[in-house]
Biopython code that builds the backbone (N, CA, C, O; Angstrom):
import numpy as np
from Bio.PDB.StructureBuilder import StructureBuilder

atoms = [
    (1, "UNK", "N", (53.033, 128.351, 91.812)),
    (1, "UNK", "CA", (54.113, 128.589, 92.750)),
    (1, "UNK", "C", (54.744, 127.248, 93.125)),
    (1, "UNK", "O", (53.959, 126.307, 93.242)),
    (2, "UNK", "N", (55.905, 127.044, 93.308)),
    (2, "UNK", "CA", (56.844, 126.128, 93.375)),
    (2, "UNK", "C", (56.376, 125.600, 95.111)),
    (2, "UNK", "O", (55.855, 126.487, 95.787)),
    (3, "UNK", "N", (56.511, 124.588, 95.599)),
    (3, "UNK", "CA", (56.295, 123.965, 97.076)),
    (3, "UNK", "C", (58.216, 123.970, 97.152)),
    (3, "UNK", "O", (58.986, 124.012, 96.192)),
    (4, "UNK", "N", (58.508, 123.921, 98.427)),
    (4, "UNK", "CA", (59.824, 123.816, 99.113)),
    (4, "UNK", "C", (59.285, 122.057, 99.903)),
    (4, "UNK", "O", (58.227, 121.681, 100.408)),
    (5, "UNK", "N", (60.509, 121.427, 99.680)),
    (5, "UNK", "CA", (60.439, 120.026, 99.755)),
    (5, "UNK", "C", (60.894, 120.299, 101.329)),
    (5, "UNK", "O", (62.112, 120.308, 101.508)),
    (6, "UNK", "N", (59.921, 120.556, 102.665)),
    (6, "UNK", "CA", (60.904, 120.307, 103.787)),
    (6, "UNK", "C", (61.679, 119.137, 104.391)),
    (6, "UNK", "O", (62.652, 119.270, 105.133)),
    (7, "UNK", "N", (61.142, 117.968, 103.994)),
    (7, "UNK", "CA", (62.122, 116.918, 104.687)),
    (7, "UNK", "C", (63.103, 117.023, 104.045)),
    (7, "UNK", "O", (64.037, 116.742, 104.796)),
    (8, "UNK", "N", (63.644, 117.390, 102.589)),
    (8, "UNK", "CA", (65.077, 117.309, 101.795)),
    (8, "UNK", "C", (65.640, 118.743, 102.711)),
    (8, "UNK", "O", (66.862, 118.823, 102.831)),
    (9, "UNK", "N", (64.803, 119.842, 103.339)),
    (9, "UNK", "CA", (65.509, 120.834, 103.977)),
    (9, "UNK", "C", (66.047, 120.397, 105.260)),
    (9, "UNK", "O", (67.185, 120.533, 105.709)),
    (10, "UNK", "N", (64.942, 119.810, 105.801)),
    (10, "UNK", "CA", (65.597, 118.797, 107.195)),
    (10, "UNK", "C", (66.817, 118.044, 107.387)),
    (10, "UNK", "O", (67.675, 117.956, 108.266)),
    (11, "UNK", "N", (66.565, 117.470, 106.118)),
    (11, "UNK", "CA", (68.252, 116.704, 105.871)),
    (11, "UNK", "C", (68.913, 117.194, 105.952)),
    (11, "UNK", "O", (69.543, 116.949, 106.981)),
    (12, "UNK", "N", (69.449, 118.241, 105.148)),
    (12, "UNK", "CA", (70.365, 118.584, 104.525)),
    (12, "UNK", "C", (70.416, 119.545, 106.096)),
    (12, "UNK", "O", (71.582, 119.689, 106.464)),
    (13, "UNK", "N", (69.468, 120.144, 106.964)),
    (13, "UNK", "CA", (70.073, 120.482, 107.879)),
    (13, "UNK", "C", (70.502, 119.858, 108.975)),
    (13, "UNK", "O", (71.274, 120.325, 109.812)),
    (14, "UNK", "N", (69.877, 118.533, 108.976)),
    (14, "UNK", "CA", (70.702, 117.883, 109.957)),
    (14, "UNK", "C", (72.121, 117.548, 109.695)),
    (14, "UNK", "O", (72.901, 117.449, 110.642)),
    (15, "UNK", "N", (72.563, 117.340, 108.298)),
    (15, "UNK", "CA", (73.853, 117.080, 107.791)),
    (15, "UNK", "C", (74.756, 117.943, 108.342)),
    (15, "UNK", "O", (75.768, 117.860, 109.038)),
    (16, "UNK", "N", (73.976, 118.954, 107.733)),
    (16, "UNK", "CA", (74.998, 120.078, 108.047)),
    (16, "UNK", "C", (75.718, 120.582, 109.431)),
    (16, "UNK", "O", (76.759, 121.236, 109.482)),
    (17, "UNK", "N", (74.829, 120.074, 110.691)),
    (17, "UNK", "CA", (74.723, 120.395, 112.286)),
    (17, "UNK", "C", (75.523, 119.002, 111.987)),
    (17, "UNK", "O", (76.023, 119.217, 110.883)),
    (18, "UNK", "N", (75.740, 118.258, 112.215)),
    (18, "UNK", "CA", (76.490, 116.885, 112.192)),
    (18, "UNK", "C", (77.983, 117.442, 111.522)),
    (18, "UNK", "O", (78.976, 117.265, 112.228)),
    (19, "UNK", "N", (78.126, 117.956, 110.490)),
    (19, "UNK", "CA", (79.142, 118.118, 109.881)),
    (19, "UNK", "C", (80.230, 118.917, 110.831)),
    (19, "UNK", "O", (81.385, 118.565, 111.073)),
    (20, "UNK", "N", (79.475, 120.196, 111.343)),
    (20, "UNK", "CA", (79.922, 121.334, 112.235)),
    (20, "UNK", "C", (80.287, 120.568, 113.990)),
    (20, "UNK", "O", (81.118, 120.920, 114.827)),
    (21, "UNK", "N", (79.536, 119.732, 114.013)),
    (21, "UNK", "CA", (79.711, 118.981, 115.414)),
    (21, "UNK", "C", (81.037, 118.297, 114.734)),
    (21, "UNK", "O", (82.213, 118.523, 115.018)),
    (22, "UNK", "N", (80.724, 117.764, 114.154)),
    (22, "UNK", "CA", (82.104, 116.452, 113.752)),
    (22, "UNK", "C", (83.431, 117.495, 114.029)),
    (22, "UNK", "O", (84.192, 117.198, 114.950)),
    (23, "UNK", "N", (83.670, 118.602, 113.295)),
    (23, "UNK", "CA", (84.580, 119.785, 113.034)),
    (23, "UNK", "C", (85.044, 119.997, 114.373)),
    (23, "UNK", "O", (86.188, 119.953, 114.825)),
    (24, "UNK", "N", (83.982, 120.229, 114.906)),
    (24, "UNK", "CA", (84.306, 120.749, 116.774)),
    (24, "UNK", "C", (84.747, 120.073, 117.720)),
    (24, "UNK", "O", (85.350, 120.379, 118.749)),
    (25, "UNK", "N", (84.248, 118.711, 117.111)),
    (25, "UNK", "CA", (85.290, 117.308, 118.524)),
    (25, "UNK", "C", (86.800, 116.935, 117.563)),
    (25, "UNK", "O", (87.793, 116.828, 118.282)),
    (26, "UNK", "N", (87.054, 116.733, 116.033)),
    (26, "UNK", "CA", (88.253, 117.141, 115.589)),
    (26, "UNK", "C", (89.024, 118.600, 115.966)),
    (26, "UNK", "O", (90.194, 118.370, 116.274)),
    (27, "UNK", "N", (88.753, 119.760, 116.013)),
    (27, "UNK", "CA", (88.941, 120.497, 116.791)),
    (27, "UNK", "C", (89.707, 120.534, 118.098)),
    (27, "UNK", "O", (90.866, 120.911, 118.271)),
    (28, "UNK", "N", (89.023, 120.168, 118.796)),
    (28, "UNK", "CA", (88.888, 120.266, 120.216)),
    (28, "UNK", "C", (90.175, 119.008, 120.281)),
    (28, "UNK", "O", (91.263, 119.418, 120.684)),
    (29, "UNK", "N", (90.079, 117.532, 119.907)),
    (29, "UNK", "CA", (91.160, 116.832, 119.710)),
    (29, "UNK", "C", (92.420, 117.410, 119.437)),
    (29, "UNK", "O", (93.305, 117.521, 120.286)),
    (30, "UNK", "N", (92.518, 117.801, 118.197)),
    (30, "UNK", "CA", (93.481, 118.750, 117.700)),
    (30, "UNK", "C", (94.325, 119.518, 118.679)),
    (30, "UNK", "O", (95.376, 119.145, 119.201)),
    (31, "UNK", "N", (93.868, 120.328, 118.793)),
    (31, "UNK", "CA", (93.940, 121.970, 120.002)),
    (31, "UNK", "C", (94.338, 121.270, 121.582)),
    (31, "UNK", "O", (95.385, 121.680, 122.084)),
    (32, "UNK", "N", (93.630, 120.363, 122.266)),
    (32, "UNK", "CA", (93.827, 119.912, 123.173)),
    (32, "UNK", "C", (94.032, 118.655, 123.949)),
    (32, "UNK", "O", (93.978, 118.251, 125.110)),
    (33, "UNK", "N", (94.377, 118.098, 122.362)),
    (33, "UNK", "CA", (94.290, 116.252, 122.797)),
    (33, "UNK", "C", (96.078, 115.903, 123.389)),
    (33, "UNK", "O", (97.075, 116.427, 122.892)),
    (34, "UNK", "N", (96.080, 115.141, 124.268)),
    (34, "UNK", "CA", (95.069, 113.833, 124.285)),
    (34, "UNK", "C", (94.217, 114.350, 125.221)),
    (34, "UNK", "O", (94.673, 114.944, 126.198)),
    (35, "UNK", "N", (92.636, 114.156, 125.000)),
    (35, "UNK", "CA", (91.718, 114.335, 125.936)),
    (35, "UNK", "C", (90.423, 114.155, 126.179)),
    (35, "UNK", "O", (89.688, 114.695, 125.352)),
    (36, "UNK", "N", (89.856, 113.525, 127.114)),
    (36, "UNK", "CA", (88.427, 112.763, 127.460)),
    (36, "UNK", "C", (87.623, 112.847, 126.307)),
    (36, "UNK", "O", (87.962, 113.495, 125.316)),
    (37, "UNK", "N", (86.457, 112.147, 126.407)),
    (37, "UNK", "CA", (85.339, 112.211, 125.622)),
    (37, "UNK", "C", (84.376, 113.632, 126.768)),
    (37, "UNK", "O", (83.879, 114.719, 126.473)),
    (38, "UNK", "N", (84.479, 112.993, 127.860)),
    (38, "UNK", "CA", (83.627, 113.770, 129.408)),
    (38, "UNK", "C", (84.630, 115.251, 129.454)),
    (38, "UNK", "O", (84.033, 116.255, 129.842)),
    (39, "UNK", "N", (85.991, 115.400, 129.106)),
    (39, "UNK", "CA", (86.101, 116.602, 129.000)),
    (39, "UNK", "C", (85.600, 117.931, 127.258)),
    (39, "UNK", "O", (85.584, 119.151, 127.095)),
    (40, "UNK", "N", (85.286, 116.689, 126.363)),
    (40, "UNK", "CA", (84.461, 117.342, 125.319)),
    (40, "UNK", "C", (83.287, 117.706, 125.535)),
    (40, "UNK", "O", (82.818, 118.758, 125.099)),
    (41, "UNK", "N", (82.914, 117.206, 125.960)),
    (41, "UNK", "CA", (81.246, 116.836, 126.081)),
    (41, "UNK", "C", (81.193, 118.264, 127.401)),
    (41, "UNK", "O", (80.538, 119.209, 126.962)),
    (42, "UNK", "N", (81.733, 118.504, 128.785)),
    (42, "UNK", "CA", (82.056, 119.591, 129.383)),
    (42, "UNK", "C", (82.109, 121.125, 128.430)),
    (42, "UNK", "O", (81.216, 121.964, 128.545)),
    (43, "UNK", "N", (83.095, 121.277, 127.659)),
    (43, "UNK", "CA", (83.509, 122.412, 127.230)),
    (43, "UNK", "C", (82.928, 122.712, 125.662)),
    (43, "UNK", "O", (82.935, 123.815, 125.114)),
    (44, "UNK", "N", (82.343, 121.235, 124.992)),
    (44, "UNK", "CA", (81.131, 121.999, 123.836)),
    (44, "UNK", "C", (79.524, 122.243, 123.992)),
    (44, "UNK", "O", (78.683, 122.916, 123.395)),
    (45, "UNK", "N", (79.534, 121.179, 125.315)),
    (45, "UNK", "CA", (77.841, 121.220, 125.815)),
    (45, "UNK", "C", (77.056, 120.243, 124.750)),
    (45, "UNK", "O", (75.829, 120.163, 124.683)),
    (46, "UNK", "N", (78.281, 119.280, 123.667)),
    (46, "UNK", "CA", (77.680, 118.114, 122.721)),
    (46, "UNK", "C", (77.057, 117.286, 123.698)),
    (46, "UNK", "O", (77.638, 117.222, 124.781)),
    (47, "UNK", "N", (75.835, 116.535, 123.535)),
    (47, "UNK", "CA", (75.436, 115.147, 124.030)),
    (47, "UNK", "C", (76.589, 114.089, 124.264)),
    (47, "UNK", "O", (77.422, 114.279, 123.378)),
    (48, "UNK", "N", (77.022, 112.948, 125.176)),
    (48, "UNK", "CA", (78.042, 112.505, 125.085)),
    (48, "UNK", "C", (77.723, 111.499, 123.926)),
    (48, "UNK", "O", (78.549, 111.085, 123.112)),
    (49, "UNK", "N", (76.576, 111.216, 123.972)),
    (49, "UNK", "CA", (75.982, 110.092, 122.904)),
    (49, "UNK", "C", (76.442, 110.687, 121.413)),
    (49, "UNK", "O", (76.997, 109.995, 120.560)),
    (50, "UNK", "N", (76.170, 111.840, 121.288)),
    (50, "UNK", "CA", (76.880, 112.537, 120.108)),
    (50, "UNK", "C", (78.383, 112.732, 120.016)),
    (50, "UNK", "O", (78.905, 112.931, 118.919)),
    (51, "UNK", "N", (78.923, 112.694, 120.867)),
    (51, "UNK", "CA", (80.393, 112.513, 120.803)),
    (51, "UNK", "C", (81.148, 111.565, 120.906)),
    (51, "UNK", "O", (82.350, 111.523, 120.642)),
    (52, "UNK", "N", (80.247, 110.492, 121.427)),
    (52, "UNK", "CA", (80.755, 108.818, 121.041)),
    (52, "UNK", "C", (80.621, 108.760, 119.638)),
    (52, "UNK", "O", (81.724, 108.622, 119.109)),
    (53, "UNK", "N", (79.602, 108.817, 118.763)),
    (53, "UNK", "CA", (78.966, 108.548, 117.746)),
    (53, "UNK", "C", (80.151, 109.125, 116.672)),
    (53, "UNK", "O", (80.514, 108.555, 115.643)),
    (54, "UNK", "N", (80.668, 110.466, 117.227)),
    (54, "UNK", "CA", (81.223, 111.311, 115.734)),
    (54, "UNK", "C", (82.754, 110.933, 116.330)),
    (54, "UNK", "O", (83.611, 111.637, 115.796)),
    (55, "UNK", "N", (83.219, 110.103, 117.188)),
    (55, "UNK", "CA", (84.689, 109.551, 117.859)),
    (55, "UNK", "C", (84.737, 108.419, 116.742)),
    (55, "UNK", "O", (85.599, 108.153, 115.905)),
    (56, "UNK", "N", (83.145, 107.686, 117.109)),
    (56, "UNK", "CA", (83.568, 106.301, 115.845)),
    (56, "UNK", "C", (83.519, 106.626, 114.678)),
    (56, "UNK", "O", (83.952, 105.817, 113.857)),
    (57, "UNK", "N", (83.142, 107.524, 114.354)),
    (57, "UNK", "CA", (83.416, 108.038, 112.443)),
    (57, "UNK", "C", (84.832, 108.384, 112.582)),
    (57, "UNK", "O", (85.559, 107.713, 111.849)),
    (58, "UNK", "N", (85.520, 109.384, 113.440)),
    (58, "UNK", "CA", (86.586, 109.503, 113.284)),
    (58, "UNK", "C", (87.644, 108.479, 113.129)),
    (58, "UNK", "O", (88.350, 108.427, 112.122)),
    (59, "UNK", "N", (87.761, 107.593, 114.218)),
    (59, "UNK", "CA", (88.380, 106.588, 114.223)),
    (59, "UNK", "C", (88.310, 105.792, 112.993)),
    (59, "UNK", "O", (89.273, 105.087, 112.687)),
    (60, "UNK", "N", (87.221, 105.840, 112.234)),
    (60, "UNK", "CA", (87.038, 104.869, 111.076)),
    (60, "UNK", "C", (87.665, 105.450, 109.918)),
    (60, "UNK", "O", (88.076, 105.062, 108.825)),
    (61, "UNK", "N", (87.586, 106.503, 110.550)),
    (61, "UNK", "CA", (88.494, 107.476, 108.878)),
    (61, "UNK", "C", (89.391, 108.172, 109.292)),
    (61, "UNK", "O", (89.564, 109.333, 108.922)),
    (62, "UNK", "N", (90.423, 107.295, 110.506)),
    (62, "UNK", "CA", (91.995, 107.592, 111.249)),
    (62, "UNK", "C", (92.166, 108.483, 111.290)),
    (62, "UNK", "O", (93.184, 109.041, 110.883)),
    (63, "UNK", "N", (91.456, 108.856, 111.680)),
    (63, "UNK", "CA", (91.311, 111.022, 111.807)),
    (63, "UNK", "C", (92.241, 110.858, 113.621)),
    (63, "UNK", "O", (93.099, 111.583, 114.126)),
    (64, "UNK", "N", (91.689, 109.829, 114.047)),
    (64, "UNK", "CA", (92.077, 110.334, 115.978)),
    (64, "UNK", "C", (92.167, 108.661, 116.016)),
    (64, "UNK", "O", (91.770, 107.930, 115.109)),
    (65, "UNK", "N", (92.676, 108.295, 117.060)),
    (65, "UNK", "CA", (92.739, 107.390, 117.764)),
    (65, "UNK", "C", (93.081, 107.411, 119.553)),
    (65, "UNK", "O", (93.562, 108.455, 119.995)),
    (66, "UNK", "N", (92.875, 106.495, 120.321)),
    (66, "UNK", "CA", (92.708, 106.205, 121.600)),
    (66, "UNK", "C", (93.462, 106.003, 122.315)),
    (66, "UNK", "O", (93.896, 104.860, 122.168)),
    (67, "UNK", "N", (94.293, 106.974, 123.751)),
    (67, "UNK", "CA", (95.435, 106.603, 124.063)),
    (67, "UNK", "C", (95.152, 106.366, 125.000)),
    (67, "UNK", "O", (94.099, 106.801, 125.467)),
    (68, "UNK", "N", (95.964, 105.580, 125.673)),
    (68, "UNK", "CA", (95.602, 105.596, 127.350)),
    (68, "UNK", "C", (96.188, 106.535, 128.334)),
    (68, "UNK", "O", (97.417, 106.479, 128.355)),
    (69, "UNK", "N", (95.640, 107.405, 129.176)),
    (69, "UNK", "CA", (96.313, 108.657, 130.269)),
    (69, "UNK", "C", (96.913, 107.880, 131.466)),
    (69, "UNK", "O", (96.951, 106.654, 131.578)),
    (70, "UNK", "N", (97.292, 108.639, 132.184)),
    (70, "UNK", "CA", (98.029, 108.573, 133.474)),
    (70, "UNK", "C", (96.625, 107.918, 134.719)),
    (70, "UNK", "O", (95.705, 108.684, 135.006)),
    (71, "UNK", "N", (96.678, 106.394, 135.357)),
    (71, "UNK", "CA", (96.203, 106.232, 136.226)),
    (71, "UNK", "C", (96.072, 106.757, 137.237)),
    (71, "UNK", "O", (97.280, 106.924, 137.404)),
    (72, "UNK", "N", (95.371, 107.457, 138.648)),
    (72, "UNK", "CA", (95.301, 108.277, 139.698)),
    (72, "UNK", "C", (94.443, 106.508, 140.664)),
    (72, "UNK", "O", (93.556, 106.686, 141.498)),
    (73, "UNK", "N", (94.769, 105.531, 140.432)),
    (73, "UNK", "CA", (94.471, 104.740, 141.539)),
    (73, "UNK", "C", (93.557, 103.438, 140.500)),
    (73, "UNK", "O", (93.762, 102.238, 140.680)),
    (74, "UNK", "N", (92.606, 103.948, 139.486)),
    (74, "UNK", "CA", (91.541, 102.957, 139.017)),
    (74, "UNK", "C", (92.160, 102.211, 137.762)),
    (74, "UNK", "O", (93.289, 101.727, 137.687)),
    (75, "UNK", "N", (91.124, 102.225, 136.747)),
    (75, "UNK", "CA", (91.502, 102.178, 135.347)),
    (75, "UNK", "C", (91.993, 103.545, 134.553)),
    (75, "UNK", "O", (91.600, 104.691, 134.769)),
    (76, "UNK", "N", (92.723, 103.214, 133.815)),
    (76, "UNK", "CA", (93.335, 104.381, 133.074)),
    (76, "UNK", "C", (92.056, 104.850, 132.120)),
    (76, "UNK", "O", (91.109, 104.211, 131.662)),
    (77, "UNK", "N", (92.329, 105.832, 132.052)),
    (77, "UNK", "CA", (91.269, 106.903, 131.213)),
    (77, "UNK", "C", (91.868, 106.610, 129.626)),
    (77, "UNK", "O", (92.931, 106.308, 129.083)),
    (78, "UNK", "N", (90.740, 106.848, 129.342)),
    (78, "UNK", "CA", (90.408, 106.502, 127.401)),
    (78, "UNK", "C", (90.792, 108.256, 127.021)),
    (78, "UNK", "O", (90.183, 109.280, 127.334)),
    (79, "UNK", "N", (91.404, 108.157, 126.635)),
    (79, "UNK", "CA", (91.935, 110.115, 126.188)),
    (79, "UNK", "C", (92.130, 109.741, 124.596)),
    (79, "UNK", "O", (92.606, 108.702, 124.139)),
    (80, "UNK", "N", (91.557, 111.040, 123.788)),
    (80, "UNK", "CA", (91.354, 110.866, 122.557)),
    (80, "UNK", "C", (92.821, 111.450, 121.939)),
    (80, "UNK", "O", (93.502, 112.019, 122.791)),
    (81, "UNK", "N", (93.354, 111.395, 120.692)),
    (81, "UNK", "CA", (94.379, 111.901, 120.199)),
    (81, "UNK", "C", (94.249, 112.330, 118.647)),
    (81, "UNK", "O", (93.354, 111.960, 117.887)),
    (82, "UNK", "N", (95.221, 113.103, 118.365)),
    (82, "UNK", "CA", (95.058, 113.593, 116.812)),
    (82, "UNK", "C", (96.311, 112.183, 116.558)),
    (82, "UNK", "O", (97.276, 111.846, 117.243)),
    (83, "UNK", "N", (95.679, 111.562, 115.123)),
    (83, "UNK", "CA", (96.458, 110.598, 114.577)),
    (83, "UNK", "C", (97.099, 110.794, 113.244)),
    (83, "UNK", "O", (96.571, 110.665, 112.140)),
    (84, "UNK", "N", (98.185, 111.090, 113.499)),
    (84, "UNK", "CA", (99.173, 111.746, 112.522)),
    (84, "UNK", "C", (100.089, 111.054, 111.547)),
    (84, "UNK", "O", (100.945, 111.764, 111.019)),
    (85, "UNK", "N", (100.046, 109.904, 111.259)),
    (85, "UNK", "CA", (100.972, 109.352, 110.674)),
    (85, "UNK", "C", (100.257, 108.778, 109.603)),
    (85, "UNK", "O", (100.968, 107.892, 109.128)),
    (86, "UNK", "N", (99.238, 108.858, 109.027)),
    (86, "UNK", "CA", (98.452, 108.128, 108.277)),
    (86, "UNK", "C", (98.013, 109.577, 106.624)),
    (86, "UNK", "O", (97.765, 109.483, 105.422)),
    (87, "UNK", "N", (98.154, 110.668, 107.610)),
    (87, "UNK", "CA", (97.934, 111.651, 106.497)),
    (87, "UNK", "C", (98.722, 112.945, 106.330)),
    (87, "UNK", "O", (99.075, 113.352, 107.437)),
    (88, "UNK", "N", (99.022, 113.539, 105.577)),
    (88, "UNK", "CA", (100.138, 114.938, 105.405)),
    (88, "UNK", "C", (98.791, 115.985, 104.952)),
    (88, "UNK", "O", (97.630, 115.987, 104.543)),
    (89, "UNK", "N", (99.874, 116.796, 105.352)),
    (89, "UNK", "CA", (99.089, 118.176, 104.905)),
    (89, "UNK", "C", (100.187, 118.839, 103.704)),
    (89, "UNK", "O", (101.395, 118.807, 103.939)),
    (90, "UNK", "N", (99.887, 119.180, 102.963)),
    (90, "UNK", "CA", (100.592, 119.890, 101.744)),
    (90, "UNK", "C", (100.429, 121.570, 101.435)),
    (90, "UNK", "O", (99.373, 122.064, 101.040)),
    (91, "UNK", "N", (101.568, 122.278, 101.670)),
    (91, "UNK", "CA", (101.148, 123.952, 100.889)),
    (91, "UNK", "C", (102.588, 123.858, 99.805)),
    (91, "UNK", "O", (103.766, 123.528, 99.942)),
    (92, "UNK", "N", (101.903, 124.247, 98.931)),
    (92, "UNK", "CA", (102.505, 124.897, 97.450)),
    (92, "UNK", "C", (102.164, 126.676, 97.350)),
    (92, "UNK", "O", (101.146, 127.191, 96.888)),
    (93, "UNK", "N", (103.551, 127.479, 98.033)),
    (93, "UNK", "CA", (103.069, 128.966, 97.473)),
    (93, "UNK", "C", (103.889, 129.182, 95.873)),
    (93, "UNK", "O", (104.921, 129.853, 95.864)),
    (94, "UNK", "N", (103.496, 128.732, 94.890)),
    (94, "UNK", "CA", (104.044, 129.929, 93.453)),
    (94, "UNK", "C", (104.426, 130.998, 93.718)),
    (94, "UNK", "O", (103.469, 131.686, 94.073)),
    (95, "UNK", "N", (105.384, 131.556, 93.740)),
    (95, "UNK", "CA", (105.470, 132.973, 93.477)),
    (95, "UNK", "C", (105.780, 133.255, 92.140)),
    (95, "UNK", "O", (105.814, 132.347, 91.310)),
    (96, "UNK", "N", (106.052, 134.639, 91.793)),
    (96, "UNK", "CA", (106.613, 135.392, 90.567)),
    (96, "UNK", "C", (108.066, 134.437, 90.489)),
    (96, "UNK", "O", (108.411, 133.757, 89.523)),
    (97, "UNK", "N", (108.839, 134.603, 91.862)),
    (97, "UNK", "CA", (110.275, 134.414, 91.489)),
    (97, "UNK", "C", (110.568, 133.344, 91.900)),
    (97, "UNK", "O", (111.416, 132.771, 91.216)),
    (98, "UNK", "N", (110.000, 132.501, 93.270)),
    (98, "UNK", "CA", (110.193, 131.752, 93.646)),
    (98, "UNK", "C", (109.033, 130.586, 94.161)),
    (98, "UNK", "O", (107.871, 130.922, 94.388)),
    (99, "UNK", "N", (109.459, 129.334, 94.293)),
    (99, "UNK", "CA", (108.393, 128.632, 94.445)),
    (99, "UNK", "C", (108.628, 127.564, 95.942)),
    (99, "UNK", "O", (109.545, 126.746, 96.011)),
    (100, "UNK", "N", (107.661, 127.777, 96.990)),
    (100, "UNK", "CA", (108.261, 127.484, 98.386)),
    (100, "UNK", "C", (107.067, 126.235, 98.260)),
    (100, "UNK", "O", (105.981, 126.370, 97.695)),
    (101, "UNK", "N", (107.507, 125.139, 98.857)),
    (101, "UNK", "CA", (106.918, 123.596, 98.976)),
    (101, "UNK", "C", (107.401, 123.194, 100.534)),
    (101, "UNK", "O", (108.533, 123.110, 101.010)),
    (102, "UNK", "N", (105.661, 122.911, 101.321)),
    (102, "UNK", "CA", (106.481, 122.124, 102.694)),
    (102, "UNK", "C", (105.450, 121.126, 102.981)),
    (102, "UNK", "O", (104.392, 121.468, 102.452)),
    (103, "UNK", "N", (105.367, 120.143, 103.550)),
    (103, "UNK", "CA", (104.895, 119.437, 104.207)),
    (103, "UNK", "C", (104.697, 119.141, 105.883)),
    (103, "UNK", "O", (105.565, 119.294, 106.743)),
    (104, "UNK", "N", (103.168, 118.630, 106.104)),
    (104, "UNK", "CA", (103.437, 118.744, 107.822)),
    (104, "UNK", "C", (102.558, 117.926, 107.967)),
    (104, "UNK", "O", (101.535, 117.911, 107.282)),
    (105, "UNK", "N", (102.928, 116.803, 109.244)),
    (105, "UNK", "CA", (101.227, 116.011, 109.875)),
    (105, "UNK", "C", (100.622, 116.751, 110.316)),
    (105, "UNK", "O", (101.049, 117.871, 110.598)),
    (106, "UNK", "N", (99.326, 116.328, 110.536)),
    (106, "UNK", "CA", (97.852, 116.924, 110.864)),
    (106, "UNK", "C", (98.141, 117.804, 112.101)),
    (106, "UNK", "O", (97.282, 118.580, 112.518)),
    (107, "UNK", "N", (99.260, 117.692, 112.643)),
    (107, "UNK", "CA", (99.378, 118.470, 113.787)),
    (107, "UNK", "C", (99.748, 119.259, 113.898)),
    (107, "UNK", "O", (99.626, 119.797, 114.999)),
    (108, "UNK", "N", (100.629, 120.056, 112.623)),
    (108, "UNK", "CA", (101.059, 120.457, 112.507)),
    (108, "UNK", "C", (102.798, 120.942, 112.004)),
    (108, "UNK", "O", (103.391, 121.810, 111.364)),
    (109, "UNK", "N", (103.008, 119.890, 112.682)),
    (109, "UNK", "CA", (104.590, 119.765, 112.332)),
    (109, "UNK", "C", (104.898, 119.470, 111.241)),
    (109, "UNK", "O", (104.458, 118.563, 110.536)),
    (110, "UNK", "N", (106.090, 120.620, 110.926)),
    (110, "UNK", "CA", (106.947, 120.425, 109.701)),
    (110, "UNK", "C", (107.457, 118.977, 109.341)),
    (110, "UNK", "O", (107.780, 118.154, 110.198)),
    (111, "UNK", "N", (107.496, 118.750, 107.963)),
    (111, "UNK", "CA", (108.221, 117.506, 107.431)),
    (111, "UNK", "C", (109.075, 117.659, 106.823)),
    (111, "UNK", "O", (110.154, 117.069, 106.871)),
    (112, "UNK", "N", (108.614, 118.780, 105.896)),
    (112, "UNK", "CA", (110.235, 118.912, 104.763)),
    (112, "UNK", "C", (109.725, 120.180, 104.195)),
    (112, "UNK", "O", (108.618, 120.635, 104.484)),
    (113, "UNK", "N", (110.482, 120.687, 103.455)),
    (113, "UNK", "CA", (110.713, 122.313, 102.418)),
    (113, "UNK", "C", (111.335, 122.012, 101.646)),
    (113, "UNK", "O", (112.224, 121.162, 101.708)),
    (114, "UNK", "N", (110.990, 122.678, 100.688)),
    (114, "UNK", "CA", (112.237, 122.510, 99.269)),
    (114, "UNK", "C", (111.465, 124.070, 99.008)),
    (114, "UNK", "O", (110.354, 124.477, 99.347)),
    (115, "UNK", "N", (112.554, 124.704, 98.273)),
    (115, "UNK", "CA", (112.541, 125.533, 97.618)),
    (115, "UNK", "C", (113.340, 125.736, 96.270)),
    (115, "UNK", "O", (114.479, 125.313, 96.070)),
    (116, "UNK", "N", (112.530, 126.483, 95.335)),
    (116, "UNK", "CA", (112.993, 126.667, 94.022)),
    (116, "UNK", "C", (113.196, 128.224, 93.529)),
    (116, "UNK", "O", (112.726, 129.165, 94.168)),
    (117, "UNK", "N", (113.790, 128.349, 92.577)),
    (117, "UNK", "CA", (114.091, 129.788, 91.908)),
    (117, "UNK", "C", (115.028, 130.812, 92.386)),
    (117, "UNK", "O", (115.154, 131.870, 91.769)),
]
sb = StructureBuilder()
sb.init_structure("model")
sb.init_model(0)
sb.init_chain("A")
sb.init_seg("    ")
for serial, (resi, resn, name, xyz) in enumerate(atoms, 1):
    if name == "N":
        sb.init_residue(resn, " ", resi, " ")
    sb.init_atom(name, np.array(xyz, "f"), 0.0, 1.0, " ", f" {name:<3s}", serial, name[0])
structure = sb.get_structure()
């Protein structure tokens, strides 16, 4: 009978819980940025230590970057943002008759259309 290697299962499940966390503070950026690290960490119940950690991967792979919010008297708050100018999103639909092409930043917004046929 074959043995199951658990530390290669461990890995691969910690990867995987890391991967899904990473997803959920891009997410959450996305959907509601610009906004805290302390308001992520509130509304996913992540460790903040875990949401510092998967902020600096992001940042390293210009996924988000760091804006500064509106002062109420102290230092201005560190508010996270979706960083849009660095990557496009692309859909190509083929059709039978016609062929529709658009582009948009990560945020969503349109860039351009062309259409053919």
């Amino acid at each position: 009978m074959r043995r199951i290697d658990l530390k290669k299962a461990n890995a691969a499940r910690s990867n995987t819980i890391r991967d899904i966390n990473r997803q959920i503070v891009l997410n959450y950026v996305r959907e509601m940025g610009p906004i805290s690290r302390a308001d992520i960490a509130r509304e996913t119940a992540l460790q903040r230590s875990t949401i510092s950690l998967i902020v600096d991967e992001l940042r390293v792979d210009k996924l988000i970057e760091e804006v500064s919010g509106e002062s109420t008297g102290g230092r201005p708050p560190s508010l996270l943002s979706l960083r849009t100018v660095d990557a496009v999103a692309l859909g190509v639909d083929l059709g039978t008759v016609k062929t529709v092409m658009a582009s948009s930043d990560l945020a969503g917004s349109r860039n351009q259309s062309a259409r053919s046929g």
